[in-house]
N, C-alpha and C positions, 0 to 999 in steps of 0.2 A: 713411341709407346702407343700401343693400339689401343683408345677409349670404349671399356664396355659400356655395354647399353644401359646398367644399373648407376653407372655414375653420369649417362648422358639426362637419363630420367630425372636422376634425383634433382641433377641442376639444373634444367627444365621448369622443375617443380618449385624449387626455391627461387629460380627465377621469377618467375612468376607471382609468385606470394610477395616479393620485396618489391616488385613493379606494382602490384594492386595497394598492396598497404602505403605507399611513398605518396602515390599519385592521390590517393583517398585523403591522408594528410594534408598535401598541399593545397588541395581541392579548396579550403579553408579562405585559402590567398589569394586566393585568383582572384576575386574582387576588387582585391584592396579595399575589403570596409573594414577597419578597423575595431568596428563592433565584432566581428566573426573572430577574432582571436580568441585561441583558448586561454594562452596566460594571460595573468594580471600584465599591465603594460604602464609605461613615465607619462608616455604620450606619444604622438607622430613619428619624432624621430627615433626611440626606441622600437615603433611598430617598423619603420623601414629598415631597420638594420635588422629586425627579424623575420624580415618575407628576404632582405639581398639574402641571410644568411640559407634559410629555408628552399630558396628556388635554384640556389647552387650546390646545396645539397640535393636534391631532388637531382640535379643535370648527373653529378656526382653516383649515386647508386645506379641511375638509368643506364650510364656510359660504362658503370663499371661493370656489372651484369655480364655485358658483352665480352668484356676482356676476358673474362673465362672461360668462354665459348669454343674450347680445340680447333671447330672446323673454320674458324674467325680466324687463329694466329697461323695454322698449316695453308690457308688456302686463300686468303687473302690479307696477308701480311701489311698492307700497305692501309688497309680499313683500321686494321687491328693499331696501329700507327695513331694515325688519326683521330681513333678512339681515347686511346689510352691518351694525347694531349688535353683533348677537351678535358678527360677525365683529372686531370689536375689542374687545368685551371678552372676547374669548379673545387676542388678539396680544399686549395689553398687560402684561395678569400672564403670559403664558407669558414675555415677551421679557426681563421682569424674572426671571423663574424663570430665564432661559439664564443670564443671566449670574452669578447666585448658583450651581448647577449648573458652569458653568464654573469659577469660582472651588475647587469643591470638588475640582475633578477630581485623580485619583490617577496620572493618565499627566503631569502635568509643563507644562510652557509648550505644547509640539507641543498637547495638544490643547486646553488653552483658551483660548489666544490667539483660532484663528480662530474658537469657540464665543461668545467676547464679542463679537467682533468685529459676528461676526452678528449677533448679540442685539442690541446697539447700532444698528444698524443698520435692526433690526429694528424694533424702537423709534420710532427719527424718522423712519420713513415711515410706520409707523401714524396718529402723533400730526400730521403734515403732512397723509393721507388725510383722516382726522375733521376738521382743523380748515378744510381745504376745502371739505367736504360741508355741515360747518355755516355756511360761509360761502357757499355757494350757486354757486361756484364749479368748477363741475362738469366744466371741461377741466382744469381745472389738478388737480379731485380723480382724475381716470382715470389721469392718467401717475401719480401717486403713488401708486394703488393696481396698477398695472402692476409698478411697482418694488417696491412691498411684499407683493406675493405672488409677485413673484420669487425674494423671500427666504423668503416661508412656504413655497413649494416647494424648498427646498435641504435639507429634512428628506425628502424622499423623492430628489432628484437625488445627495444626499451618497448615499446604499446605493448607486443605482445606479453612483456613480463607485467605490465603493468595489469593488463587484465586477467592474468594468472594469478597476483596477489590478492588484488580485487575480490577474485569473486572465492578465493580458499579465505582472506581475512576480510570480510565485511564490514566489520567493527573497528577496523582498524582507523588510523588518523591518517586520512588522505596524504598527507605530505609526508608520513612516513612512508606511505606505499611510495609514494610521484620518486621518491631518493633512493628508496631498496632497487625500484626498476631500474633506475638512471645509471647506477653503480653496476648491478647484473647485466646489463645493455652491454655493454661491451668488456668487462672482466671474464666473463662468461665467452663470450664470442674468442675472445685473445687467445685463451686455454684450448677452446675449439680449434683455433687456425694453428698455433703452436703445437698441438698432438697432429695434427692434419699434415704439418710441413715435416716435422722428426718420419710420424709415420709411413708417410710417403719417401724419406729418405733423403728432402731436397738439399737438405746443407749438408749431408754427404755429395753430393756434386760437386761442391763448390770446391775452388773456383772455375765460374764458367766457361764452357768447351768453346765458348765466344771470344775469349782469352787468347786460347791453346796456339792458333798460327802465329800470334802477335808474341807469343812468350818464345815460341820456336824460332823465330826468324830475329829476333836478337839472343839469344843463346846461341844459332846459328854464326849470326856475326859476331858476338864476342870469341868463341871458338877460332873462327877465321884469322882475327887479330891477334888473337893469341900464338897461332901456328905461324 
């Protein structure tokens, strides 16, 4: 399928914004002072399971970016490989990081409710992408990596809803904004990636044409046996 230039643009462009926003976040961490944290924090060991979480999520968005890049998977398949490993083995300790991070949090239910939630989430679409990729399965692995980078990008869609509540409810109580963003961060994105996979028709594909010899060549042999 031949990529127009409108959708080579646009992911360009949203590349880009999710690389500047990610990196401007983590920027935070790279010290490791523990004063620079934005949230409230227990103490040391709660600040280092929220920079491991933080810097693998950052590896996570960086690596993923690429994976959607057409002239990455048609022309150098073997990057695109490579890519996509790191790229889980940052989703999976961070997602697990969310949700112990969540757990610690000092704002209450409101924020880590939809923090686990994500995380969880997070999670079994990671572990459904790998376990399709390794099974060859390669229509069924794009929707589920559609849907799990819908979720790695709710670390940069959460600021930006955040400053969209912000600055329409001024008046508002900070931590109901911090929970409405945290919830729209990726409920929002899911619905995006979900009309985006129907629209595009990817699970009418399924199942994958990666399949197709392997399903042919024993239907071939059970024929044989048969006759």
């Amino acid at each position: 399928m031949k990529t127009s230039w409108g959708y080579t643009a646009w992911l360009a462009v949203s590349g880009l914004v999710c690389v500047a926003i990610t990196i401007f976040a983590a920027s935070a961490y790279v010290t490791l002072d523990i004063d620079q944290a934005r949230p409230p924090l227990h103490g040391a060991v709660h600040y280092g399971l929220l920079v491991a979480h933080i810097f693998t999520g950052t590896v996570a968005i960086l690596t993923g970016v690429s994976q959607f890049w057409p002239g990455l998977r048609a022309r150098h398949p073997r990057v695109h490989r490579v890519m996509g490993r790191v790229y889980f083995a940052a989703v999976l300790p961070s997602s697990v990081l969310g949700v112990v991070c969540a757990q610690l949090s000092l704002a209450g239910l409101a924020s880590s409710a939809p923090l686990t939630v994500l995380s969880v989430l997070w999670f079994v679409t990671a572990v459904f992408g790998l376990r399709t990729a390794r099974r060859r399965r390669f229509g069924a692995h794009r929707v589920w990596m559609i849907r799990g980078f819908a979720l790695t990008g709710a670390a940069v869609t959460g600021r930006l809803w955040g400053l969209l509540l912000g600055g329409l409810l001024p008046e508002a109580d900070g931590l109901l904004v911090f929970a409405t963003a945290n919830w729209l961060s990726f409920a929002v994105n899911l619905l995006v990636a979900e009309w985006w996979v129907q629209s595009r028709g990817y699970t009418r594909a399924l199942p994958s044409a990666a399949l197709s010899p392997s399903i042919s060549s024993r239907s071939a042999q059970s024929s044989t046996s048969v006759a």
